[in-house]
C-alpha atoms as one frame of an Amber mdcrd trajectory, in Angstrom:
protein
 136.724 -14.917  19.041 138.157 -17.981  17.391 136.820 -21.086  17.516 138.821
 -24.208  19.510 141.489 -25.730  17.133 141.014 -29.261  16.418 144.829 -29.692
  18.227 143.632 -28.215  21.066 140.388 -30.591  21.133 143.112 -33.839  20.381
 145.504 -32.390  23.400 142.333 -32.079  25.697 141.417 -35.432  24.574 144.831
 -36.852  24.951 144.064 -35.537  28.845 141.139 -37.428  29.456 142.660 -40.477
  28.546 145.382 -40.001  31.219 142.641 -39.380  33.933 140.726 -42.301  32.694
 143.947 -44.512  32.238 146.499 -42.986  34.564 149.971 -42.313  33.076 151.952
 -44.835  35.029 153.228 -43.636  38.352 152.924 -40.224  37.846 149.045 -40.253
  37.643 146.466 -42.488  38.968 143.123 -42.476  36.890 140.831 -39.833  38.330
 137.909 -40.511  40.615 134.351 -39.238  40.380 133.202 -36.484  42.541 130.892
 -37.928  45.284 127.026 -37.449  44.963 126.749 -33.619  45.228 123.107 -33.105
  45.919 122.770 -29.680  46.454 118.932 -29.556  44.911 118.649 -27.118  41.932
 120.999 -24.647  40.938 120.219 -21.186  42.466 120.168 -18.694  39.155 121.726
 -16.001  41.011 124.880 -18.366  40.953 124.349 -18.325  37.072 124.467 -14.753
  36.158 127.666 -14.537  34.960 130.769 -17.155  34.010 132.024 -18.454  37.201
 135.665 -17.839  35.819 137.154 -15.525  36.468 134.297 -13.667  38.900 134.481
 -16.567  41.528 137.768 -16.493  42.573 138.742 -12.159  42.641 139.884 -11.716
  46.451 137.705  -8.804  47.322 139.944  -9.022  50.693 143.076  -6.957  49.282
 142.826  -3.392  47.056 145.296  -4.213  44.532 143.896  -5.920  41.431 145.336
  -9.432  40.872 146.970 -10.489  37.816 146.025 -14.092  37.167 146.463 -16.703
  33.961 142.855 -17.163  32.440 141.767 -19.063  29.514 141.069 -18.075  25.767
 137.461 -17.857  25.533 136.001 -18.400  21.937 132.695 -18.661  20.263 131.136
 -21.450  19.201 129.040 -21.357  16.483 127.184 -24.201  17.252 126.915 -24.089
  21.160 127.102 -20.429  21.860 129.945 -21.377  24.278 133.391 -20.429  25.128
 136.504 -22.672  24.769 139.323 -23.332  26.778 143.276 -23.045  24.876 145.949
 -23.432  26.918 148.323 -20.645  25.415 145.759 -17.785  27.150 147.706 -14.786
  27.831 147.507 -12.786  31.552 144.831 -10.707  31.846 143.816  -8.750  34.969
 141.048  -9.701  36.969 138.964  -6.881  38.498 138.247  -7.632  42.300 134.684
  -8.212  43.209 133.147  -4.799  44.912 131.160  -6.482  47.904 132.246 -10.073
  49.902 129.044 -10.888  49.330 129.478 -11.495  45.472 129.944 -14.522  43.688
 132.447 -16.348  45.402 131.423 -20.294  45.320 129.100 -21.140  42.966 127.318
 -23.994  42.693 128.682 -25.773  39.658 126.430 -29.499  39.743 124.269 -31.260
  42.059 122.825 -34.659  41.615 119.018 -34.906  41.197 118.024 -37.841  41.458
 118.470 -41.752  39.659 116.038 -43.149  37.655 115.108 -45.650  35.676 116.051
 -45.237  31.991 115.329 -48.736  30.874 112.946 -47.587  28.480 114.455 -44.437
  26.916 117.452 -46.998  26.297 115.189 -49.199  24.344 113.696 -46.172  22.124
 117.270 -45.127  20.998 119.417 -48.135  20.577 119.284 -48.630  17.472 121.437
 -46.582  14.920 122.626 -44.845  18.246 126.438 -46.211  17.681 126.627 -44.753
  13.835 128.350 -42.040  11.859 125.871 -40.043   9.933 128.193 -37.428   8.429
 128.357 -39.416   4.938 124.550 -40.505   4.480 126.464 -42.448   0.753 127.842
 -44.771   2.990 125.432 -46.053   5.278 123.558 -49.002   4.602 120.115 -48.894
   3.622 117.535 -49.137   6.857 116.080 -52.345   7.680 112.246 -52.905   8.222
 112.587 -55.854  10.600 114.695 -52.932  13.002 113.602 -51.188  15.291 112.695
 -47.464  14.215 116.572 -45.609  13.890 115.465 -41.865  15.500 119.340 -40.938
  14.775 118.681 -41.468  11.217 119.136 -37.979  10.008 116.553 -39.365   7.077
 113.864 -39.866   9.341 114.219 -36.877  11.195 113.961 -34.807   8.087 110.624
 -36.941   7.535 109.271 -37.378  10.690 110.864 -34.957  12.660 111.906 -31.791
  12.174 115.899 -31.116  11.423 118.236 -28.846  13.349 121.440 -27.668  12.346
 124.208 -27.610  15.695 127.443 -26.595  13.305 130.317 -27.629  15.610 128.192
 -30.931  16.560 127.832 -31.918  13.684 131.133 -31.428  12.626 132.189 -33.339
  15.125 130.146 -36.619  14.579 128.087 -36.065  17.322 124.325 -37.449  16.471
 121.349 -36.395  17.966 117.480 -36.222  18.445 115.889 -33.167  18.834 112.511
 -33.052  21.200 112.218 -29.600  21.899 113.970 -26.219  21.190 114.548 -22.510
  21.912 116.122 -19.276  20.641 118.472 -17.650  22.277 115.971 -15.682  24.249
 113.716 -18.243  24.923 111.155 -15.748  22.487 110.046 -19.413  20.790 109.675
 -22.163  22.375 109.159 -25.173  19.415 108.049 -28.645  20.646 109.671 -31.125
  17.873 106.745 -33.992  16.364 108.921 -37.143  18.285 108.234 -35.258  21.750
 105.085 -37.041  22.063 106.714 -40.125  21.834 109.503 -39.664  23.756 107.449
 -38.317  26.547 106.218 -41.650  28.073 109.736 -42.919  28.533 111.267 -39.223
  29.974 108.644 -38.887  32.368 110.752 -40.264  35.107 113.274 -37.392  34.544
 110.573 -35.387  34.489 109.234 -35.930  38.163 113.009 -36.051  39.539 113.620
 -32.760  37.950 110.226 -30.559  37.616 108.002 -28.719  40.358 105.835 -31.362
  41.325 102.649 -28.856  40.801 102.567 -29.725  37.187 105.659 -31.567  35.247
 104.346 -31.893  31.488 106.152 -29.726  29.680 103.851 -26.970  30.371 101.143
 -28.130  28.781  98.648 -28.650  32.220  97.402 -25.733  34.682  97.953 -26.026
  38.831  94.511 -27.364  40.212  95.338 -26.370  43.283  93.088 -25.059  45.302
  95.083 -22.780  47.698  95.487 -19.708  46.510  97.768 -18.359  49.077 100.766
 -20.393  47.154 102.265 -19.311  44.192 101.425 -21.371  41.469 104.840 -22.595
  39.403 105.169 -24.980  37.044 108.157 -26.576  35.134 108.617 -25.530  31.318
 110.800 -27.613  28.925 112.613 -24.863  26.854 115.487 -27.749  25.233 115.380
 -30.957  25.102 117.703 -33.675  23.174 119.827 -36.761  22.736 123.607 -36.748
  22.040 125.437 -39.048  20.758 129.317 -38.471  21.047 131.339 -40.862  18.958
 134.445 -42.845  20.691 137.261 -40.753  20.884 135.244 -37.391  21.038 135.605
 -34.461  22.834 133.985 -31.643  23.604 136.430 -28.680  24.296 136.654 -26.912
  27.737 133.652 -24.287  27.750 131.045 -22.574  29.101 127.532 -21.168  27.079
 126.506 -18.018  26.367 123.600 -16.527  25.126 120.481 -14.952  27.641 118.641
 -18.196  27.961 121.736 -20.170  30.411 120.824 -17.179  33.263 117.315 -18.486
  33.356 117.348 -22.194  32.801 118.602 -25.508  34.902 120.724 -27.247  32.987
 119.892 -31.201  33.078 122.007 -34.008  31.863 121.260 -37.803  32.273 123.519
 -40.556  31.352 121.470 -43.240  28.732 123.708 -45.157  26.718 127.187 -46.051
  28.634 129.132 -49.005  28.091 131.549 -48.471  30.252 131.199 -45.303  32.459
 134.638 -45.130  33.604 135.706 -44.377  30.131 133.410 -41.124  29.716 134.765
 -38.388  31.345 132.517 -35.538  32.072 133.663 -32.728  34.196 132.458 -29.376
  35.542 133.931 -26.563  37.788 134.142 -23.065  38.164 137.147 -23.195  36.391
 139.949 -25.017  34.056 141.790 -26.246  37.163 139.197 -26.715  39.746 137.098
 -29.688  37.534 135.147 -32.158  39.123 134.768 -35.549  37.397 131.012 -36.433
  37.690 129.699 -40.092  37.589 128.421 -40.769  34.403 126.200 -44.154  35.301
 123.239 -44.073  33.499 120.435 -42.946  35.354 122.301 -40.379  37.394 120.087
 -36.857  36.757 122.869 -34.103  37.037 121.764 -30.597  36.895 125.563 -28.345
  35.966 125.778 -24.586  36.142 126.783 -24.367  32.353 128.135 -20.865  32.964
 130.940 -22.732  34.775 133.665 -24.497  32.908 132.660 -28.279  31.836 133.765
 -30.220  28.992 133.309 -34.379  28.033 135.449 -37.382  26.452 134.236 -40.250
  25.289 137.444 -42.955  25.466 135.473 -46.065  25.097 135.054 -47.472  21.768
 131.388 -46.836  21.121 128.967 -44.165  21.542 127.697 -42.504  24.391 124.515
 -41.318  24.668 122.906 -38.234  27.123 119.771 -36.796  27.402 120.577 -32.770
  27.479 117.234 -31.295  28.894 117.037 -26.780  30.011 114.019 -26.113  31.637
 113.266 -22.888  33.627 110.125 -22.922  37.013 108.129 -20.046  36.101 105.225
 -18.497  38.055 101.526 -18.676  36.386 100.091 -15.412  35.528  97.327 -15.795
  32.989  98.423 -16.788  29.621 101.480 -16.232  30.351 104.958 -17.131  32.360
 106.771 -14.870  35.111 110.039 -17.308  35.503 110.491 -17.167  39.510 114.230
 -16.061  41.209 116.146 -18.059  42.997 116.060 -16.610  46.698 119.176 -18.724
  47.310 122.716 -18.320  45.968 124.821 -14.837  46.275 124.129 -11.985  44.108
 126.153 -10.984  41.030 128.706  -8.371  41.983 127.942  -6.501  38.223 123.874
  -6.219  39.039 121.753  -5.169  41.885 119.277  -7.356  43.061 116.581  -5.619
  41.937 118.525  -4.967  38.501 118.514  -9.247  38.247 115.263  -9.510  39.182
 114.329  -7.335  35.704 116.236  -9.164  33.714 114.476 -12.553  34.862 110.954
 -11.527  34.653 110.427 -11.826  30.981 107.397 -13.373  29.758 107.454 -16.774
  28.286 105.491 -18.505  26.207 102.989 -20.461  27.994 102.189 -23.497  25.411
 105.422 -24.480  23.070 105.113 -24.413  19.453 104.030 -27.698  18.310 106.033
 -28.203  14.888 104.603 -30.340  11.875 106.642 -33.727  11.033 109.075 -32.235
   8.346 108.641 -28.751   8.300 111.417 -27.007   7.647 113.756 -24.589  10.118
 115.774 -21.469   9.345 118.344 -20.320  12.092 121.152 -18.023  12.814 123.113
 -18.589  15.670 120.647 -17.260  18.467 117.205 -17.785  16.632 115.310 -20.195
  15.382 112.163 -19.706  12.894 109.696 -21.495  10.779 109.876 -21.459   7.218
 106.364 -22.198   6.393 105.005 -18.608   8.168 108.519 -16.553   7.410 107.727
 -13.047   6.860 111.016 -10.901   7.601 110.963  -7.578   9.309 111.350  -5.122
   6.316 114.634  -3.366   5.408 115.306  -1.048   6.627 113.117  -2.103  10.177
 114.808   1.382  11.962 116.611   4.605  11.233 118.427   6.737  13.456 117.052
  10.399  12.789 119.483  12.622  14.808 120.297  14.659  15.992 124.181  15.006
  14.774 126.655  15.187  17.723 124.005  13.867  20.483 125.274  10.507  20.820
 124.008   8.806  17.258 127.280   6.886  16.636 127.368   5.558  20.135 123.264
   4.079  20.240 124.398   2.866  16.412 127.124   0.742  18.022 125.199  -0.110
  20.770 122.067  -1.584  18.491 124.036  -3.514  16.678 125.592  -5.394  19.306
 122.428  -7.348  19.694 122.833 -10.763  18.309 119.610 -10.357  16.155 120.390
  -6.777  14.329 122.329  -6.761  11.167 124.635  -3.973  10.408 123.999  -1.892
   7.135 126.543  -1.676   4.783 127.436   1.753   6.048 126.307   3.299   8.999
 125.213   6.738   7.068 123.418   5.665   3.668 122.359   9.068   3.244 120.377
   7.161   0.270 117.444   9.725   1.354 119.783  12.736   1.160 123.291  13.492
  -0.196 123.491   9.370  -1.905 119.729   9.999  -3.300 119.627   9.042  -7.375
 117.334  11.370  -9.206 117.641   9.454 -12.516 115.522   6.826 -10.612 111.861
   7.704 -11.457 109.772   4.689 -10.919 108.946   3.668  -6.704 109.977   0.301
  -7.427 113.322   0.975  -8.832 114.047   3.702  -6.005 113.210   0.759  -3.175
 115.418  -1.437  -4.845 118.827   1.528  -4.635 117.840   2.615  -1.498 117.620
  -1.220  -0.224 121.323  -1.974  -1.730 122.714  -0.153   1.185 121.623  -2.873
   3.387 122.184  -6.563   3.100 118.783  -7.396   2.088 119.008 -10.654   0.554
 120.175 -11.911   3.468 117.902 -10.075   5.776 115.188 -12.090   3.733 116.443
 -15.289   5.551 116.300 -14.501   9.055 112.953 -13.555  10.062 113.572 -12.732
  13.536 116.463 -10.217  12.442 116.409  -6.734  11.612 118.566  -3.685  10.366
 118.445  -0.360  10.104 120.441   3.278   9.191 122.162   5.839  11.561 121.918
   9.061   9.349 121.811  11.904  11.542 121.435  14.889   9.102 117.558  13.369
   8.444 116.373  15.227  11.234 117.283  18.495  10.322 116.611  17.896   6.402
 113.002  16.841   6.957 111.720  19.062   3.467 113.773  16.552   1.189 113.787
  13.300   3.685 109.970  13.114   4.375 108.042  12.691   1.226 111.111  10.459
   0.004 110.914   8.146   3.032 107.247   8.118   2.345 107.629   7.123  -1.086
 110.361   4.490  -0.541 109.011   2.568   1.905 105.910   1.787   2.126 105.734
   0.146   6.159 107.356   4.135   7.269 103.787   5.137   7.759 101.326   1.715
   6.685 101.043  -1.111   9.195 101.245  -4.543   7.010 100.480  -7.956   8.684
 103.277 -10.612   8.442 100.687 -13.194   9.661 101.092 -15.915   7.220  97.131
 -17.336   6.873  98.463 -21.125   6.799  99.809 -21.157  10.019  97.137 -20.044
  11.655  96.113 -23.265  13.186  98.694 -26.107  14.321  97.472 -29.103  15.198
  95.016 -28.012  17.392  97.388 -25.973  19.315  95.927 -22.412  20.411  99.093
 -20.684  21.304  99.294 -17.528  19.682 103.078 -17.800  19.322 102.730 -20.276
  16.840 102.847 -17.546  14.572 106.333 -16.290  13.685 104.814 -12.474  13.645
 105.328  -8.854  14.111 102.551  -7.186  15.148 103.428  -3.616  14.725 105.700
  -3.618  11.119 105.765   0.278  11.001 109.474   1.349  10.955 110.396   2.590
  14.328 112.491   6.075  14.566 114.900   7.362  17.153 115.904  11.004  17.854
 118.899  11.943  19.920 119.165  15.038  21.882 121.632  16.337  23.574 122.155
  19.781  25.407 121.803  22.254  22.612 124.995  24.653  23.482 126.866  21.545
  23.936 125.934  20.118  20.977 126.773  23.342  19.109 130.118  23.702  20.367
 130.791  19.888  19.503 129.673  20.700  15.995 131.949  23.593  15.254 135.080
  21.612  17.180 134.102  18.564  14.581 134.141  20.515  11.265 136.434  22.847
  12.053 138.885  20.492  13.167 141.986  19.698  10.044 142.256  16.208  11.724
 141.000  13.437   9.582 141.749  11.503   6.321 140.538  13.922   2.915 137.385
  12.198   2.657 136.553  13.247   6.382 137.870  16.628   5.820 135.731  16.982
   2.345 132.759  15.832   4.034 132.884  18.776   6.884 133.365  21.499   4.256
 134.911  24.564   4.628 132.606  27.423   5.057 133.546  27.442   8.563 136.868
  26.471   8.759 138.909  29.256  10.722 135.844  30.938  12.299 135.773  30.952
  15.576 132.032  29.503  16.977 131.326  33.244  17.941 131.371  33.832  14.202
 129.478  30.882  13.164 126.868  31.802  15.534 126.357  34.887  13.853 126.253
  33.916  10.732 123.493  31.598  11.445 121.343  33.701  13.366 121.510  36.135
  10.385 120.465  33.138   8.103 117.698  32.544  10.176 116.445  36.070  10.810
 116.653  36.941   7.041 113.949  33.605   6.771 111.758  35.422   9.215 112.300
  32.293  11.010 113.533  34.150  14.912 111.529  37.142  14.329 111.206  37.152
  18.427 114.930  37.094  19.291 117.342  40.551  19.002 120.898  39.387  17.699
 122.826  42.291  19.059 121.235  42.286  22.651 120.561  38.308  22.809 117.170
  38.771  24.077 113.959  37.196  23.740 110.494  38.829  23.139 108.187  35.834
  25.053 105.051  37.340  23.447 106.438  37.456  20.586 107.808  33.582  20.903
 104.340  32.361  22.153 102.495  33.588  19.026 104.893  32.664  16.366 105.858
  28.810  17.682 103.627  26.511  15.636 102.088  29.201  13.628 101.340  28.981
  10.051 104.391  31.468   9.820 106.356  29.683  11.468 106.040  26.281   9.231
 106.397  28.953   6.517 109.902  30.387   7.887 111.223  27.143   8.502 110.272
  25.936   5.051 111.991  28.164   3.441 114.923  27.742   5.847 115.031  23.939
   5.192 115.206  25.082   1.116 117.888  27.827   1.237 120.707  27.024   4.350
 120.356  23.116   4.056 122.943  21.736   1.468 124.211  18.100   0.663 127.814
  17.135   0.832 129.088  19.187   3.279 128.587  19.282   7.339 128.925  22.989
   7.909 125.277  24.280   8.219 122.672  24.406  10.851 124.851  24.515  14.346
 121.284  26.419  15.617 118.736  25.189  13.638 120.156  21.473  14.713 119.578
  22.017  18.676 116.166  23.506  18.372 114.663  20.319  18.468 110.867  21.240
  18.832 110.858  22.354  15.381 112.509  19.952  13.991 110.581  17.331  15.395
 107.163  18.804  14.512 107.074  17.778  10.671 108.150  14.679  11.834 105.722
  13.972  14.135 102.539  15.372  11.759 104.093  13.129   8.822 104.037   9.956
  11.578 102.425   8.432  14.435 103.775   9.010  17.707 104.672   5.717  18.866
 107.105   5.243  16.186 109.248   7.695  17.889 111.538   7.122  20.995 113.200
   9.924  22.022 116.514  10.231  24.307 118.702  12.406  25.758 122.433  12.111
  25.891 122.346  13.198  29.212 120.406  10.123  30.563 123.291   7.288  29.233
 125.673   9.164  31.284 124.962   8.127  34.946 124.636   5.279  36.685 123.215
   2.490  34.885 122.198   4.961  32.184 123.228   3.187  29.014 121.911  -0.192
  30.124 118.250   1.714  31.131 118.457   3.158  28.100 118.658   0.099  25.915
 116.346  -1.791  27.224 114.189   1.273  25.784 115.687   0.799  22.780 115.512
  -3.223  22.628 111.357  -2.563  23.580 111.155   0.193  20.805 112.293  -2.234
  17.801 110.584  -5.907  19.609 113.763  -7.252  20.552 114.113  -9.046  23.813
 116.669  -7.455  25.903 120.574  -7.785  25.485 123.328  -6.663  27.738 126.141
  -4.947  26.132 129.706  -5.895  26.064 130.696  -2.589  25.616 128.998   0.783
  26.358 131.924   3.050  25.993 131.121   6.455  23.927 131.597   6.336  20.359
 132.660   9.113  17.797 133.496  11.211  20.902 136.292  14.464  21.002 137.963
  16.795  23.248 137.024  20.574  21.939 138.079  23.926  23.943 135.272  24.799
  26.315 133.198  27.654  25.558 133.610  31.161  26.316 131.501  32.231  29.114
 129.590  35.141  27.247 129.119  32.709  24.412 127.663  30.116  26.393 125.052
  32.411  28.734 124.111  33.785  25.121 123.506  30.192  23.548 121.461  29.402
  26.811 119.049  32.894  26.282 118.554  31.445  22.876 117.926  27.511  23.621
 116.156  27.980  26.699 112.280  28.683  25.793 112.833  25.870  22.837 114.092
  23.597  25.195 110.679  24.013  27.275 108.204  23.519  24.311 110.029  19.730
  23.702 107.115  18.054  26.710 104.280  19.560  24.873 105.849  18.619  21.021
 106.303  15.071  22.471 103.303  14.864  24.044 105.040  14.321  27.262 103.818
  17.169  29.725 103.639  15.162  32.778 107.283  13.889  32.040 109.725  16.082
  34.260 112.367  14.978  31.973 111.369  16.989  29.179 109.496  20.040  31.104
 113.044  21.347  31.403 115.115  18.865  29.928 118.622  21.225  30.146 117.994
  23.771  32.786 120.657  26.676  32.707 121.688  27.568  36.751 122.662  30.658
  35.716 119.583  31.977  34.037 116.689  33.265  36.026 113.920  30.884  36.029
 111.409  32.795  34.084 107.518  31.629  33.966
C-alpha cells in the first residue's frame, strides 16, 4: 500500500498545532489524558489492530458499513498510516461478545529519574544529520555526540530506518530485532547506556531479573515460574521541530509479543509535543509527555507524534517481551488478562506466542557492518545466503501447487522467482550448455540471484509441477545443477565463531541444514484427473496458454483419455495386474510387481516414451499414482527433505493456516500468517460420470494405500487410506 504523502504528514501536523495552540474560539488546546495506570499491556489485547476489530457491534446481524482509514506500509516502521480521503469499507462483526471490544491502548508505568540519560545525549541531540557536508567539524573539549552518525558508524554499529531518516529524525541504536524476533543484536553503546537506563529498567521489567537477559533467576522456589524481562529494541529518537509522525499502527510478528515502552528525555516544553494513542483515528488520547513519564502504548492501536516546539525532542523507544526460562532457551509467557482475539482460539494464540527466543542477544562489534530488508536484520561479517534456489515445488499438477506457491511467497522473507514455472530442469533446459558451471549459472537466471546474495536470511524457490512426474530427465539434472539438492554445506563463517566472549550460539547468522527442501502435493487422484482433462481441454485462455496444453486431447471426452492412457501404460508392461475392459485388479498380481525390479523397469521406459516437453496433455494416470512417482525421488534423496500434503487437509477448518506453519518449519522460516488463503489457479469442470468415477477409484485405490509405507509413514492414519472410496468394499 502507499506510503503517507508528505501533504498528508503537513495537514496532520497543521492539526497538532491547533490542539497544542487552540484555533481561537472554536478550539481550546487539548489536554493530556490523566495517568492511565493500567500495569502492562495484556498481549491478547495486541493480536490484531484495534481499528476496526474494537468497535464491530456483535449485538445486531447486519454488517455495518463504517468510514475507516487508508492503511499503508511503511518502509521504515512496518506501520500503517492514516489519510483522510479513506473510502467505506465494511466491517465484519465480531463472532463472540467476548472479542476484542476495549483494548487497552497505554498505561503509565512508572516516573523516573532521567537526569542522567539526559546528560549522556545532550549534546548533538538538537542537530540535522541528513547533510554530514554541512555540519561543523566535532569538538574535543564536547562532550561525546552519540547522534553523530560518524561515530556510530565507528563506535557503534549503523542502522538504516528509511522513513526516519527521511524525515530528520536522529537516533541511537542500543539494541535490535528482526521482524520475528529470530536475532536479537545488542549494539556496542548498550553497555554504556545501561547504567543510566537502569531506572527504566526496574519500572518496566519482572523484578526476577531486569538486565537485558543477560542474568539467570536465583530463586530458590521452584514452585514459581521463573520469567525474566528480555530487551528485544531499544533506541533514542530525536524528532526535529515541526515533525510529525503520521497516524499509524506497526506491523510485523514481533508487536503481538512485545510491550511497547516510551519515555520522555529531552522536552523543552512538553505542552508543545503532542503524542497520542487510541484504538482509533477519532478516539486519540493525548498522553503527557514530561520527561520521566514511562508509557507502555499498544502500538497495534492508532498513535502518531508532533513536535511544535522549536527544538528537538528526544524519547527513549524500548520493546521488550517477559518470557518463561526453559534451559537455554525462552518460552515468552501469555497474558491471562485481556479478551481473546475474535480471528484465533485461545489455544490457536497460545501457538503462535510460544516461539523460542534467543536467550543471550547478539553482542555486535563497534563498526561492523549491517545488511537489512525490511523485516530482517543480518551481519555482514558471517553472511552466507541460503542458496538459490533454497526450495522447489515438485507436484503434483492440479493438487493445489499454484495455491502453496502463492501462499510461500507471502512471507516477508521469500523472494519470488522470476516465473513461477522455470521448467529450467525440463521443457526451458539448454543442451548446448556442457560445462556444470555454466548450467548453474542459466538455471540460476530464473531467479533473482544477485539479489538473493544480499539478504541472508531470505530465500526463493520454483513451483514446477511437471518435475514430479518427469523424474528420468529432472533427477540426475537437479543433481548436477545444484550441488546443496543432495550435499549438506556449512554456512558457518569460522570468524564469527567467538564474539567477545559471548557464548550464544545465535551469534552465528547460520543454517544448519542447507539441503534444498522439496514439497509434493497430492490431491485425490480421480479428482485430480478430471481437473486435468477440464484444464487442457478447455479453449479458454490466451494462445500461449492454449499452446502450452496441447492438443492431443482436445475433443476427447476423459472416458477416452482414460483409455488411451491405460493402453500406454499396459503396452510398457507397467499395469500388468489391472484388466482394462473389466476394470479389475489382480491383488497378487499388484503385491509382487509394486517395487519390483520390473516395475522400476516399466516405469522407466514409461517416463522415456509417454513423457514429452511443451505440451500438458500426458500422464492424467501416471500423475495420481503417487507411490511411484515418489519412489525415485525418495532413493535419489533423503527423507527429510520431503514434506508431503494433501489438498484435502487446507480445506477445513484452520487447514491452510496448519498447513503453513508445516511449510514455514520445512524451509526454517519462523511462522507468518497469511493475508490471503483463497485457492489459486482453481476451475469449475463438469462432474464425472458415475461409471467413470467407480472405475478411476478400482484403479487408484490399492496405490493410494502403498503412499504410508513409500513415505515411511505407517503409523500416520492420514496416509494409511489417505482418499477412501465409500462406495468400494473395503478390501484387506
Amino acid at each position: 500500500m502507499p506510503r503517507t504523502t508528505d501533504e498528508e504528514i503537513q495537514r496532520q501536523h497543521q492539526k497538532s498545532l491547533v490542539l497544542v495552540d487552540g484555533d481561537g474560539e472554536n478550539a481550546k488546546p487539548m489536554p493530556c489524558a490523566p495517568r492511565n495506570e493500567l500495569g502492562e499491556i495484556p498481549l491478547t489485547d495486541k493480536a490484531q489492530p484495534t481499528y476496526p476489530f474494537a468497535f464491530c457491534d456483535t449485538t445486531k446481524d447486519e454488517t455495518q458499513t463504517q468510514t475507516t482509514d487508508l492503511e499503508s506500509s511503511d518502509s521504515e516502521s512496518s506501520s500503517s498510516s492514516f489519510s483522510s480521503s479513506s473510502p467505506a469499507m465494511k466491517l465484519l462483526p465480531l463472532p463472540s461478545p467476548s472479542a476484542l471490544r476495549n483494548p487497552i491502548c497505554w498505561s503509565t508505568r512508572g516516573f523516573v529519574d532521567v537526569s542522567k540519560l539526559q546528560e549522556m545525549v545532550r549534546e548533538g541531540y538538537n542537530c540535522d544529520y541528513r547533510n554530514l557536508e554541512q555540519l561543523p567539524k566535532p569538538s574535543h573539549d564536547r562532550c561525546y555526540n552519540y547522534w553523530d552518525p560518524r561515530n556510530a558508524d565507528k563506535d557503534n554499529v549503523t542502522l538504516t530506518r528509511p522513513s526516519h531518516d527521511a524525515w530528520g529524525i536522529g537516533k541511537i541504536v542500543l539494541v535490535f530485532s528482526d521482524d520475528f524476533l529470530t536475532k536479537v543484536y545488542q549494539f556496542p553503546w548498550w553497555k554504556e547506556f545501561e547504567e543510566a537506563l537502569q531506572p527504566i529498567l526496574d519500572a518496566i521489567l519482572p523484578q526476577d531479573n531486569n538486565n537485558n537477559g543477560n542474568n539467570n533467576n536465583s530463586g530458590n522456589d521452584k514452585t514459581k515460574t521463573k520469567t525474566k524481562g528480555v530487551v528485544v529494541r531499544a533506541l533514542l529518537a530525536s524528532l526535529p521541530p515541526g515533525g510529525t509522525i503520521p497516524v499509524h499502527h506497526d506491523t510485523g510478528e514481533w508487536v503481538k509479543k512485545t510491550h511497547r515502552v516510551h519515555v520522555p528525555v529531552l522536552v523543552q516544553d512538553p505542552s508543545r509535543v503532542v503524542f497520542r494513542c487510541g484504538p482509533s483515528t477519532e478516539l486519540l488520547q493525548r498522553i503527557s509527555c514530561e520527561p520521566g513519564h514511562v508509557f507502555e502504548i499498544n502500538n497495534q492501536a492508532k498513535h502518531a507524534v508532533s513536535n511544535c516546539d522549536h527544538v528537538h525532542r528526544v524519547h527513549l523507544i524500548l520493546d521488550y517481551v517477559v518470557v518463561q526460562e526453559d534451559d537455554n532457551t525462552f518460552t515468552p509467557t501469555a497474558t491471562t488478562t485481556g479478551t481473546i482475539d475474535a480471528d484465533h482460539t485461545a489455544q490457536q494464540q497460545q501457538q503462535e506466542r510460544e516461539r523460542e527466543l534467543p536467550l543471550t542477544p547478539i553482542v555486535l562489534e563497534p563498526g561492523e557492518k549491517l545488511v537489512q530488508t525490511r523485516r530482517s536484520v543480518d551481519r555482514l561479517k558471517n553472511m552466507v545466503p541460503r542458496p538459490t534456489p533454497s526450495y522447489i515445488i515438485l507436484g503434483a499438477q492440479k493438487a493445489g501447487t499454484t495455491s502453496l506457491y502463492h501462499y510461500i511467497n507471502e512471507h516477508p522473507w521469500i523472494f519470488k522467482a522470476r516465473r513461477r514455472e522455470t521448467h529450467c530442469l525440463d521443457w526451458r533446459w539448454n543442451d548446448q550448455l556442457k560445462t556444470k558451471s555454466k548450467q548453474l549459472e542459466y538455471c540460476q537466471k530464473f531467479f533473482f540471484t544477485h539479489e538473493m546474495s544480499k539478504r541472508p536470511s531470505c530465500l526463493t524457490g520454483d513451483s514446477t509441477p511437471s518435475y514430479l512426474l518427469d523424474s528420468r530427465r529432472v533427477i540426475p539434472r537437479l543433481k548436477r545443477v545444484f550441488d546443496w539438492s543432495h550435499t549438506t554445506t556449512s554456512n558457518v563463517n569460522s570468524s564469527s565463531s567467538s564474539n567477545n566472549n559471548n557464548n550464544n550460539v545465535n551469534n552465528q547468522d547460520d543454517h544448519q541444514n542447507t539441503k534444498m527442501k522439496f514439497f509434493v502435493m497430492m490431491r485425490d487422484p480421480v479428482q485430480r484427473a478430471a481437473s486435468h482433462h477440464a484444464m487442457v481441454t478447455s479453449t479458454d485462455g490466451t494462445p500461449a496458454q492454449l499452446k502450452t496444453r496441447g492438443m492431443e486431447w482436445r475433443g476427447k471426452t476423459l472416458w477416452e483419455v482414460i483409455r488411451i492412457e491405460l493402453i500406454k501404460m499396459k503396452n510398457c508392461g507397467l499395469i500388468p495386474y489391472w484388466n482394462i475392459e473389466e476394470g479389475g485388479l489382480d491383488r497378487d498380481s499388484f503385491a509382487q510387481f509394486t517395487d519390483s525390479p520390473q516395475e522400476d523397469e516399466a516405469w522407466d521406459r514409461y517416463l522415456q516414451q509417454h513423457v514429452p516437453l511443451n505440451t500438458g496433455s500426458y500422464g492424467l494416470l501416471t500423475r495420481g499414482m503417487y507411490a511411484v512417482q515418489l519412489r525415485p525421488w525418495l532413493k535419489a534423496f533423503d527423507r527429510d527433505q520431503f514434506l508431503c500434503l494433501k489438498l484435502e487437509s487446507m480445506k477445513s477448518g484452520n487447514g491452510v493456516g496448519e498447513t503453513m506453519q508445516k511449510v514455514w518449519a520445512h524451509l526454517d522460516l519462523p511462522n507468518h500468517p497469511l493475508t490471503d488463503e483463497s485457492a489459486k489457479n482453481s476451475r469449475e469442470y463438469d462432474a464425472t460420470e458415475a461409471k467413470v468415477r467407480d472405475y478411476l477409484q478400482r484403479f487408484f485405490e490399492p496405490h493410494n494405500r502403498l503412499l504410508a509405507s513409500v513415505l515411511q509413514e505407517t503409523k500416520s492414519e492420514e496416509w494409511k487410506n489417505p482418499w477412501p472410496y465409500d462406495n468400494l468394499i473395503e478390501r484387506q
